[in-house]
C-alpha positions, 0 to 999 in steps of 0.5 A, spaced: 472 576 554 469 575 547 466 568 547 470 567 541 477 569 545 475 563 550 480 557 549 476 551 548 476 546 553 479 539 552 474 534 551 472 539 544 480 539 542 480 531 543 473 529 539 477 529 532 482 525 533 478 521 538 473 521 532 478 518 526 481 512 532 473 510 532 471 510 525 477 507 524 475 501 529 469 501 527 469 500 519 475 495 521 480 497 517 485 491 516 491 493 514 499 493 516 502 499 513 511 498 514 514 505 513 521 502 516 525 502 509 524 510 508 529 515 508 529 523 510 528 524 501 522 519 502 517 525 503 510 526 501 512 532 497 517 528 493 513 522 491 505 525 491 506 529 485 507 522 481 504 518 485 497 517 480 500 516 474 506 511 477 506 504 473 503 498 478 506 492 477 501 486 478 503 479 480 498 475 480 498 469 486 492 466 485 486 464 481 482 464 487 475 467 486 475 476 487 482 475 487 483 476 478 485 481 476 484 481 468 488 486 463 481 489 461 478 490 469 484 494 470 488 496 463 493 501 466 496 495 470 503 492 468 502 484 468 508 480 471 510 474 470 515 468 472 517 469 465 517 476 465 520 477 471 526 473 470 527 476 463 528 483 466 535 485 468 534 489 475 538 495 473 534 496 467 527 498 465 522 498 469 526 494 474 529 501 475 523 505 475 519 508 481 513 504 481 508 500 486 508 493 486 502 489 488 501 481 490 495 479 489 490 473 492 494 467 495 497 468 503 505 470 500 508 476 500 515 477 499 521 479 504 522 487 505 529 485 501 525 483 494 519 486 494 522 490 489 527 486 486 525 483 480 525 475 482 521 476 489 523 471 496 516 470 499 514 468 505 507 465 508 502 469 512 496 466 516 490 464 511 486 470 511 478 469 509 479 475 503 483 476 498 490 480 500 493 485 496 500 487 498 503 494 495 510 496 496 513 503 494 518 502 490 525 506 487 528 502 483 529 496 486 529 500 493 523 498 497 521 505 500 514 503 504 508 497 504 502 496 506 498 490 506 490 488 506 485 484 506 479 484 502 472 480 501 471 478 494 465 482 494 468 489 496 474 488 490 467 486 486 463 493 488 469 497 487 473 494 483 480 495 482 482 502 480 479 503 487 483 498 490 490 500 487 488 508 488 486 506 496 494 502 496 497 508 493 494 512 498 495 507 504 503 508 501 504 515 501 500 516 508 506 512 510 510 517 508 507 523 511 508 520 518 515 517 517 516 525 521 512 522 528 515 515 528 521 512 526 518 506 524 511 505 524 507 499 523 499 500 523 496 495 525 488 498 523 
């Protein structure tokens, strides 16, 4: 028998998965990723091809520090306010739109029902030491998955916001291609 034709032993089938759960605990990752919402069409097939020239949506929930987002550090963004918001009828425009909406800084994030609806119910969160960024996956006004996370002023000002909008889009599609192992996936990691 060819050393190659061996099957290998369990303890080498194992060290990759066993490898991606360390790394994942050990560089703390923060996040709750929700993918209840999601529908069989909902596919990474389906939303990966538009998924980096999607628009974002930014509310902005407060001024606190690392937790700005200003139109020159991140240009590709739509800025969302009270006002625009409300102007905006949800079956028309952007409203209608597939998008990723982001909720940044302060400890309020909308109910699973408004996150992509144009006037948003909130509810509040534990007070986290960081700035939470929010993202959800929206088609129209259809929620399709979110994911939530805590950063360090100092890691938004290290990577800045480009980063942190392409590492939510990421976060968002992974959801996506999980949806077939679980019904609905909460992660917590």
């Amino acid at each position: 028998m060819s050393r190659f034709s061996r099957p290998r032993p369990i303890s080498a089938r194992i060290k990759g998965p066993v490898a991606l759960i360390l790394t994942m605990l050990v560089t703390g990752c923060s996040g709750v990723l929700q993918t209840t919402w999601s529908q069989p069409s909902d596919t990474v097939q389906t939303w990966a091809p538009s998924m980096d020239t999607l628009p974002v949506q930014v509310h902005q929930q407060s001024s606190e520090p690392g937790a700005v987002v200003t139109p020159m550090a991140a240009p590709h963004l739509t800025f969302v306010t009270a006002s625009s918001a409300a102007s905006v009828p949800s079956n028309v425009g952007e409203f209608a739109a597939r998008r990723v909406v982001l909720y940044v800084g302060g400890e309020q994030v909308p109910t699973p029902e408004t996150y992509c609806k144009t006037t948003a119910t909130l509810y509040s969160l534990p007070k986290a030491q960081g700035v939470l960024v929010a993202a959800a996956l929206c088609d129209g006004s259809r929620l399709v998955d979110s994911y939530r996370r805590v950063y360090s002023a100092s890691d938004i000002q290290q990577q800045g916001w480009g980063k942190v909008v392409k590492t939510m889009k990421s976060k968002l599609l992974w959801g996506l291609s999980s949806q077939s192992e679980f019904s609905d996936l909460s992660y917590n990691g």
